[in-house]
N, C-alpha and C positions, 0 to 999 in steps of 0.2 A: 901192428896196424891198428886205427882207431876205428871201428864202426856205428854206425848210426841207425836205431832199427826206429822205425816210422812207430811202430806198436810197444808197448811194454810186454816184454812178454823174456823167454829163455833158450839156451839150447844146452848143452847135457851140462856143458860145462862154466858157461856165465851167464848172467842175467841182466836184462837191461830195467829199469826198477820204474820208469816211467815212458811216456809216449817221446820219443825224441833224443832218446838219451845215447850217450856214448859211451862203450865201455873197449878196452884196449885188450883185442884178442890174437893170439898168435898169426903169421902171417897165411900158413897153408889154411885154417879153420876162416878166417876173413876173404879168403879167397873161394872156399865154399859156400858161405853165406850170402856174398855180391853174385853166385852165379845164379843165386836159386830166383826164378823169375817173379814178379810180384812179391819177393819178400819182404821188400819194405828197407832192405838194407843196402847205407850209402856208406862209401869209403871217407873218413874226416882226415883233410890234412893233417899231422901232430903240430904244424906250427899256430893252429885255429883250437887246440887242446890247451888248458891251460893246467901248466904241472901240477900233477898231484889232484888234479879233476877226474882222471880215470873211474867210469864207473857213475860221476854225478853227470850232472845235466852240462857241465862246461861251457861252451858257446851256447849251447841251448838257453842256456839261463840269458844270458847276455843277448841272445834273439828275442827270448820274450819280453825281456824290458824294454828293449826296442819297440815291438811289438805294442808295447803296451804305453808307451810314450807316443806312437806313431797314432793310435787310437784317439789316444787324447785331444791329439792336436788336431787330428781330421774332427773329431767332435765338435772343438773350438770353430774350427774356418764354417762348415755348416752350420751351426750357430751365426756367426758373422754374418755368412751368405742372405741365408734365411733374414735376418733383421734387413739387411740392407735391400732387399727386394721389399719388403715390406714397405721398410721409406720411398721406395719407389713408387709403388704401386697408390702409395697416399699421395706422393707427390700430382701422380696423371692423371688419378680421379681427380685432385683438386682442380687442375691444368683443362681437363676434360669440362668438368662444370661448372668453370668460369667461361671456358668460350661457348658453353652454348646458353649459360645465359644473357651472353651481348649477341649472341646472335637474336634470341628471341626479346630483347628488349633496342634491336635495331630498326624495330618499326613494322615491321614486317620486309623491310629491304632487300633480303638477305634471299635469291635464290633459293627454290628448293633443289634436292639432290636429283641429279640423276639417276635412272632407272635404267639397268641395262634388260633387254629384251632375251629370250632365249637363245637366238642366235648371236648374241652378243651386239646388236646396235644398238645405239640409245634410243630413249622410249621417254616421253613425259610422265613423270608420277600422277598416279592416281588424283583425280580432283582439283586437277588443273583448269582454269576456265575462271569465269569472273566468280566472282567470291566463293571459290573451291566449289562450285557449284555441280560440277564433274561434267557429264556430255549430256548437251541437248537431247529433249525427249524425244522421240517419234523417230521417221523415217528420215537418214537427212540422202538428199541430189548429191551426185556427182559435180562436181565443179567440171567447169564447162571446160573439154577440148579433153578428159580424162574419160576412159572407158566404164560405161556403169558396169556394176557387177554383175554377175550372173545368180538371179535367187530358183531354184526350184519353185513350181508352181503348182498347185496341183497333186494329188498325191501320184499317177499314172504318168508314165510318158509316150506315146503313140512311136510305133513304128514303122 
């Protein structure tokens, strides 16, 4: 039977010579090692063994170039990614301030945005009024058929 010990390390009678390795131990000794919990050892098909590997790294070897091929290439696509956000991102600034400056060279034409309110209704933006002038000064009248409001008067209220 082939075993795989997750650690480099040995037991009385073989050694595993690196992290991952597989060495080919009797069937009863391979069947004590798979029992002991957390040891780190996995039973390797022999057909995943490549003759005469007994003892090297075997498919090990052949997992880390993988491994290490698989790296690479995820390296590359990230690289890729990364650039092409980038063109993006040049693209929507540019996209971005082109329309706002036909918005600001359309005369002033151009609606301002809406404001939503706390509650979520809409709300005029600040400094609305003739020439952004914002809100008349002083106290202004209920407009007629509308309830005036109610001001406190007075610092006291009689009871």
């Amino acid at each position: 039977m082939y075993v795989r010990k997750a650690r480099a390390g040995s037991s009385a009678t073989h050694t595993w010579p690196h992290d991952g390795a597989v060495v080919e131990v009797p069937d009863d000794l391979g069947a004590e090692l798979l029992s002991i919990p957390d040891g780190g050892f996995t039973e390797v098909r022999p057909d995943l063994v490549d003759a005469g590997d007994a003892g090297d790294a075997g498919p090990v070897a052949n997992a880390g170039l993988i491994r290490l091929a698989v790296v690479a290439e995820m390296t590359e696509v990230r690289r890729e990614l990364g650039e092409a956000l980038d063109r993006a991102l040049v693209r929507l600034h540019a996209e971005l301030l082109e329309q706002l400056r036909k918005d600001l060279t359309a005369g002033g034409t151009a609606a301002p945005a809406a404001v939503s309110t706390p509650s979520g209704g809409p709300a005029e933006p600040a400094g609305v009024g003739p020439a952004g002038a914002g809100p008349p000064d002083g106290p202004q009248e209920p407009a007629a058929g509308t309830p005036a409001s109610r001001r406190a008067t007075g610092g006291k209220t009689q009871r």
